[in-house]
Every structure is written in structure tokens, then in C-alpha cells.
Phi, psi and omega in degrees: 000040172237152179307151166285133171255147178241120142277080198221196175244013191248134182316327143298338180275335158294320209256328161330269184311342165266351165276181189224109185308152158237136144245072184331305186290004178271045165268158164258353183190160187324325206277315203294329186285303199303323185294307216286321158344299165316294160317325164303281165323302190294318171310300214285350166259330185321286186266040160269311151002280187281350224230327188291355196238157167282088206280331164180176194257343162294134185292333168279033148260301196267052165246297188325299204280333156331300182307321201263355194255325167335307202271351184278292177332311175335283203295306185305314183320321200291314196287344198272321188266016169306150177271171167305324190197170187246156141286005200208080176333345176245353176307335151320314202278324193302324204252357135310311198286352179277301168314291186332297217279324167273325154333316180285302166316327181292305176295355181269311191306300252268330207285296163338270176338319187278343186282341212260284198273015223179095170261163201099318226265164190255160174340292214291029187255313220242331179287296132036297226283319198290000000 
């Protein structure tokens, strides 16, 4: 969970170095999910953030950035409706497995978007970054 360095100038290439890879499904326990959860949140405002400037005027960038600021609101809903705790000490995985499976879209779009808008550059650098 520590950031990726970029050297560049583009309001993506900032939001590279200010997020924090996850692997979400290597959590082991309740506790472990709610910190990455945490962290999680804090990447989907980095780049709801980072999303806020005008990156370019082309419509397949901003259809990209529509997509990626969409699946982030998702996912922060998703997380805002977590329970505190379970009754049944393994039901968090079930509602991990869910947050994973939309985490990963998100890091595939965010990955697009950065490939779109960032020329030169490959998929994996910002899903990579996620």
C-alpha cells in the first residue's frame, strides 16, 4: 500500500503519486477490510478530485472521465452502506467480494481513461497505481 512515482505534469499523473494500490481480496479479517475500505475511499476522492479540472476536450476522454467518476460514486455508496459489524463473523466476505468485483472495474476504467488522456502512456499505470 505505498504510492507509485511518475514523473510528469498532468492532473493524472498527480493522482498516480498520490494513491494507494490495494489488494483487497488479501484481506484476512474484518478489521483488515474496513482499513483498506478506508483507503479505498480516500483513492475514489483523490480521483473524484482529480476528475474536478479540465483534462481535455476530446469526447472519448470525457465520456472516460463520466464513466470513472460514475463507478467511483458507486463504489463510495457501496462503502457508505457497510454495516459497522456482522452477526455472523464470516458475512463481510460476501460483502468484500462484492466491493472487490466493483473495485476492479473501476481500476480497469480509471486505467482506460488514463490511457485516453495521457498520451504515450499504457493502461496499467493508473490501474497498476489503484
Amino acid at each position: 500500500m505505498t504510492p507509485l512515482t511518475i514523473a510528469r505534469d498532468t492532473p493524472l499523473d498527480d493522482l498516480v503519486v498520490r494513491v494507494y494500490h490495494l489488494e483487497l481480496s488479501e484481506c484476512r479479517d474484518w478489521t483488515e477490510f474496513k482499513d483498506c475500505v478506508r483507503l479505498m475511499v480516500r483513492n475514489l476522492d483523490e480521483v473524484i478530485d482529480a476528475l474536478a479540472c479540465d483534462l481535455s476536450a476530446d469526447r472519448k476522454v470525457l465520456r472516460a472521465v463520466d464513466r470513472v467518476k460514475t463507478r467511483a460514486m458507486h463504489l463510495k455508496k457501496l462503502c457508505s452502506e457497510i454495516p459497522e459489524s456482522f452477526g455472523d463473523p464470516e458475512r463481510w466476505r460476501d460483502v468484500a467480494i462484492h466491493i472487490i468485483a466493483n473495485y476492479e472495474q473501476f481500476r480497469i476504467e480509471a486505467g482506460l481513461l488514463y490511457q485516453l488522456a495521457v498520451p504515450g502512456s499504457s493502461f496499467g499505470v493508473l490501474r497498476a497505481a489503484l
